[in-house]
Backbone bond lengths (Angstrom), bond angles and torsions (degrees), N, CA, C in turn:
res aa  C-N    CA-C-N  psi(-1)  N-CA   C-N-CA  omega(-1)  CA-C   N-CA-C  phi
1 X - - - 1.443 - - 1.528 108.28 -
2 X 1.198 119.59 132.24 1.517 114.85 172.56 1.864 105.36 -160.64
3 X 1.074 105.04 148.12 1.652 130.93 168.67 1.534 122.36 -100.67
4 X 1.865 108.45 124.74 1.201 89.01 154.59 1.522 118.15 -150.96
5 X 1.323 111.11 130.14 1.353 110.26 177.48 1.575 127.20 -96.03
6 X 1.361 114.92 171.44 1.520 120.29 -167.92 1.942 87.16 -138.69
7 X 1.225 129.74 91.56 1.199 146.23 166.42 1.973 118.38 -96.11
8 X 1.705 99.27 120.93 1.807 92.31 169.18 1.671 105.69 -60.95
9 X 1.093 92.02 154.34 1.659 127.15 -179.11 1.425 96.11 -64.31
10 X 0.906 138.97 19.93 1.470 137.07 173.67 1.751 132.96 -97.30
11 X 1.252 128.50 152.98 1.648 115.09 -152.88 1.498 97.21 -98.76
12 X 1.577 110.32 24.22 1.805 98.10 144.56 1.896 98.65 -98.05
13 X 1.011 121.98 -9.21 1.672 104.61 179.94 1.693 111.19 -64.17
14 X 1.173 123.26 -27.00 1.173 148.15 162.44 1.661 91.67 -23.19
15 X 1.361 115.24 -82.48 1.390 120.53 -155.06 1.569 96.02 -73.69
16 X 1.314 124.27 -47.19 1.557 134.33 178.29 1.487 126.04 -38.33
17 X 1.602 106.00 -32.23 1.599 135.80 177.12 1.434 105.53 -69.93
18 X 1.614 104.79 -61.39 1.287 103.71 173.37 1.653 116.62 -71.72
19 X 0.632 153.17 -14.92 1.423 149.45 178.25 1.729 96.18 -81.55
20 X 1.354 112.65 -38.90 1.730 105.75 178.99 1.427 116.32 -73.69
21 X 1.309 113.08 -38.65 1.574 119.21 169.35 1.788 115.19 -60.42
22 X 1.127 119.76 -51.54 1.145 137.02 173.79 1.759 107.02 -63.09
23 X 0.873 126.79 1.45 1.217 127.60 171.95 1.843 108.66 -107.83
24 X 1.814 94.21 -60.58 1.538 99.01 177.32 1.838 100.94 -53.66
25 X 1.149 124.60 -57.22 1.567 98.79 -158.06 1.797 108.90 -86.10
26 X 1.281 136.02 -2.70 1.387 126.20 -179.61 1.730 109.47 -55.32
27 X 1.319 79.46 125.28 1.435 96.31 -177.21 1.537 118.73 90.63
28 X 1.192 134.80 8.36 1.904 151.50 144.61 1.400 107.79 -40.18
29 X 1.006 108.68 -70.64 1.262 118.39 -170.89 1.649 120.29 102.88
30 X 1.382 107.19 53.38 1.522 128.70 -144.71 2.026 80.88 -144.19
31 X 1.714 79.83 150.70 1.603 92.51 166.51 1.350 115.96 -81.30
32 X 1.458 115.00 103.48 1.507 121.67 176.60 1.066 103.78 -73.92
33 X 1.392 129.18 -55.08 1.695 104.49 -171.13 1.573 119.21 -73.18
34 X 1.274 112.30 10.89 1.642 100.32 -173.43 1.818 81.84 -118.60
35 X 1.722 134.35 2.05 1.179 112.65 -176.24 1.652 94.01 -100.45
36 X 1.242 108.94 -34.12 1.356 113.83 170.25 1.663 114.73 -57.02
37 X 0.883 118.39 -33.48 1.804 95.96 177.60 1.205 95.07 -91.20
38 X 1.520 155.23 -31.35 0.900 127.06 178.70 1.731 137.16 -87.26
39 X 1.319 94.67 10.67 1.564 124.71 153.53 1.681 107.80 -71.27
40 X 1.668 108.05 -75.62 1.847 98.21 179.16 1.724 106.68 -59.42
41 X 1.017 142.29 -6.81 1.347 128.16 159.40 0.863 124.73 -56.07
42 X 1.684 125.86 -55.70 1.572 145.05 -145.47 2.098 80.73 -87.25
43 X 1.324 111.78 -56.45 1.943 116.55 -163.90 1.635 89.84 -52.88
44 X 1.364 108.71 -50.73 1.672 98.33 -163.48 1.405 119.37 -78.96
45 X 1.263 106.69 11.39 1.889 121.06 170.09 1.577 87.68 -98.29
46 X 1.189 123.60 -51.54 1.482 120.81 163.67 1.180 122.39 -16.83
47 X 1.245 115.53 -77.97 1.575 144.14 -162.52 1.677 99.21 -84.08
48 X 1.285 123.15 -34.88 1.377 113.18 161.51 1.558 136.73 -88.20
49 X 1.486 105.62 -6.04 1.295 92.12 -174.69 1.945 112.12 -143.06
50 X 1.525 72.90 -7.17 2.065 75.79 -175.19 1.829 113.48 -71.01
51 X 1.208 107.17 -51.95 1.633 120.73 174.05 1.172 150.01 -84.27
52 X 1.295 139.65 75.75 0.769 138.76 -170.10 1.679 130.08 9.38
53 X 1.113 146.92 164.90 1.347 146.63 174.19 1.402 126.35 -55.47
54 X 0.693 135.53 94.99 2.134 107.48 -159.74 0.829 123.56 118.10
55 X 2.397 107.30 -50.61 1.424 97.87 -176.18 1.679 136.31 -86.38
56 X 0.842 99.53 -175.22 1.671 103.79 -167.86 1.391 104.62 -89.93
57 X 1.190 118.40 122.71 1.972 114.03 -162.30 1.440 105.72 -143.11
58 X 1.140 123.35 147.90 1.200 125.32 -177.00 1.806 120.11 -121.15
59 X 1.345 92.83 161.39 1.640 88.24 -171.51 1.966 100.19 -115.52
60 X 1.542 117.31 127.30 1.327 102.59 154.80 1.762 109.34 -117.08
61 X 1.812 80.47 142.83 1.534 87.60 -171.74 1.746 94.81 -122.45
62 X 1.106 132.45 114.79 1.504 145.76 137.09 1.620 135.80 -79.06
63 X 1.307 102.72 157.54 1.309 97.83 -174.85 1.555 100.78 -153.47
64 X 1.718 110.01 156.71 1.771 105.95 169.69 1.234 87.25 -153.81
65 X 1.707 103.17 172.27 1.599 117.20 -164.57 1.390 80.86 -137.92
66 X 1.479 103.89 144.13 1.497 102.19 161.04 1.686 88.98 -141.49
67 X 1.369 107.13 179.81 1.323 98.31 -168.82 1.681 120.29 -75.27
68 X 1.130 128.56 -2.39 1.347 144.68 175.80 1.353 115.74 -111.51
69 X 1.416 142.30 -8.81 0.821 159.28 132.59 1.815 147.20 -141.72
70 X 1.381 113.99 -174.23 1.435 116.51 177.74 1.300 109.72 -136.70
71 X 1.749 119.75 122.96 1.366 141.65 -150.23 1.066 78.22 -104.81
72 X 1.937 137.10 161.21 0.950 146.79 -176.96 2.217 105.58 -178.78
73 X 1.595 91.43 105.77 1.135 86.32 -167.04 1.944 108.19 -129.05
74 X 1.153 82.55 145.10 1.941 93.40 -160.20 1.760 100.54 -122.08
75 X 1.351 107.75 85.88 1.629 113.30 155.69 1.231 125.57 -118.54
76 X 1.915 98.70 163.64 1.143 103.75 -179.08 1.655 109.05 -128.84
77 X 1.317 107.20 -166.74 1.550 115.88 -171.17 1.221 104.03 -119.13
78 X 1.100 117.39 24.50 1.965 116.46 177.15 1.116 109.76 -102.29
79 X 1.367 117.59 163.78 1.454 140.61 -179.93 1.803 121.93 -32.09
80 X 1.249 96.93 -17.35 1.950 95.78 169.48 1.087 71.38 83.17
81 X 1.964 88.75 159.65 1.514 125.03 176.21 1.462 119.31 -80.26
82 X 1.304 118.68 -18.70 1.338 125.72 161.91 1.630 125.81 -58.95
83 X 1.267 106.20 -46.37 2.010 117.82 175.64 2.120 84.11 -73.47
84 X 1.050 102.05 -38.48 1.783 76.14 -158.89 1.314 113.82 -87.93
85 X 1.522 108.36 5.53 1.632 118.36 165.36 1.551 109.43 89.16
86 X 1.552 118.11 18.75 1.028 122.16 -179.95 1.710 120.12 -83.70
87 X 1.160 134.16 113.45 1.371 123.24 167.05 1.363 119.76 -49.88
88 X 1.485 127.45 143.97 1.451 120.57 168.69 1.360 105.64 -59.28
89 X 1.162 128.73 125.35 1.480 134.73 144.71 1.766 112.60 105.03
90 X 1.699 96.90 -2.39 1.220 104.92 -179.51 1.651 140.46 -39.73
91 X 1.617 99.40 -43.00 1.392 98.93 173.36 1.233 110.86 -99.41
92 X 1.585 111.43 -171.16 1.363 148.19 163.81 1.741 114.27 -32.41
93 X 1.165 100.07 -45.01 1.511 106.63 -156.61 1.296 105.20 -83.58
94 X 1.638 124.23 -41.27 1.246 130.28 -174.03 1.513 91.65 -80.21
95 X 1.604 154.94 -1.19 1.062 141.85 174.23 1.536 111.38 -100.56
96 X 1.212 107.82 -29.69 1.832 128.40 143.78 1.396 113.89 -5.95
97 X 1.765 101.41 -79.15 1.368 144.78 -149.82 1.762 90.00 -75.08
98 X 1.439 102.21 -50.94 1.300 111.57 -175.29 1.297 142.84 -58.97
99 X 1.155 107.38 -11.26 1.529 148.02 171.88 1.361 132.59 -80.87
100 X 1.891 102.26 -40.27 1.475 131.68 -178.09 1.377 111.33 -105.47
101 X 1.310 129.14 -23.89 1.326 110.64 165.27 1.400 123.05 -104.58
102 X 1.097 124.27 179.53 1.632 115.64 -167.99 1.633 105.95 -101.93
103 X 1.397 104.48 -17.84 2.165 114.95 166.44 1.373 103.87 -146.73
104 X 0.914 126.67 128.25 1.917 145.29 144.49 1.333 103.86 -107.16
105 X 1.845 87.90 124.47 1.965 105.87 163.30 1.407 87.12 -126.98
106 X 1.391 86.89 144.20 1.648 107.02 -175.46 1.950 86.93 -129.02
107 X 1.941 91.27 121.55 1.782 91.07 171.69 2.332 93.12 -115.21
108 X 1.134 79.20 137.23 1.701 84.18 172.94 1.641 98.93 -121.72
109 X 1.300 88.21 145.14 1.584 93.89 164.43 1.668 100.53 -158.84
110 X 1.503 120.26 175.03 1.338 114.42 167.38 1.303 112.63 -61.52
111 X 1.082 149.09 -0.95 1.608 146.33 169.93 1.746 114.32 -115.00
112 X 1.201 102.60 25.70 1.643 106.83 146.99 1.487 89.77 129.89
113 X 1.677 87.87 -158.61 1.647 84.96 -160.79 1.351 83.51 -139.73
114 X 1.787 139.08 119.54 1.767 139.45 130.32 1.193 139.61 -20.98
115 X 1.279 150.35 38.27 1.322 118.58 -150.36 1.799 102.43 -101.61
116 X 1.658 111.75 119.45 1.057 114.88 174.06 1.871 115.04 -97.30
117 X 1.662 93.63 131.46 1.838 100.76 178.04 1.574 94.27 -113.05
118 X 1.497 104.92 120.05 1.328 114.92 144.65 1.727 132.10 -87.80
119 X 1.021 122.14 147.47 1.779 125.03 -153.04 1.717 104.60 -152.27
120 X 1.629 100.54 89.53 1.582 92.75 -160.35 1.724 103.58 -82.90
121 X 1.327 106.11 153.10 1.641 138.17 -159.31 1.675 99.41 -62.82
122 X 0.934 153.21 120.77 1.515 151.74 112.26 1.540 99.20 157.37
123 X 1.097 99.31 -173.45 1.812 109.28 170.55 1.251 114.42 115.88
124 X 1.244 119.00 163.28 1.254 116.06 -164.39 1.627 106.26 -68.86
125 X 1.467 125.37 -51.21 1.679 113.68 172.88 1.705 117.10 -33.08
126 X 1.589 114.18 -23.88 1.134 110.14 -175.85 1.700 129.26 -73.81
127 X 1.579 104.42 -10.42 1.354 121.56 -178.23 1.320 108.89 -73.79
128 X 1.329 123.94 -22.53 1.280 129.17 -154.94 1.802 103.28 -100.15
């Protein structure tokens, strides 16, 4: 099973992400509400920090299920955290993220930035 979207860089994709995530995993058996905020976290570092002012930027959002877990990956095509003076792991949001999934790899390069959240499948939060 897998999802993939092509969302503008804009802070309605925010809500759009989550409504796509929340669709791909219902019924996994995965923590949706803790994969869902850390989906609008990772887009709105997106939408705030990958693109320039003005420019026109895009968001890809994917996803896969395997039976032990759900991969969930949020890139973009902007300048990387390095040109925009960002430290890896610097803020709030990526410590957010860090909390709620069970692995984050973050790849930067000058042609955007990867960040994959894995969110493994069952458990008791999942009943709920």
């Amino acid at each position: 099973m897998t999802m993939s979207e092509q969302l503008p860089a804009t802070v309605e994709s925010v809500a759009l992400a989550r409504r796509a995530v929340r669709s791909f995993a219902a019924g996994l058996d995965v923590d949706l509400d803790g994969m869902t905020l850390a989906v609008s976290e990772a887009v709105a570092n997106v939408v705030a920090h990958a693109y320039d002012e003005g420019a026109v930027g895009v968001i890809e959002l994917s996803g896969s299920a395997s039976p032990f877990e759900v991969a969930i990956v949020v890139r973009d095509r902007g300048h990387g955290l390095a040109a925009a003076g960002v430290s890896h792991g610097a803020g709030f949001g990526i410590e957010i993220i860090r909390r709620l999934a069970q692995h984050v790899a973050l790849e930067d390069s000058t042609s955007g930035v990867a960040l994959t959240m894995r969110f493994r499948r069952g458990g008791a939060w999942s009943a709920h």
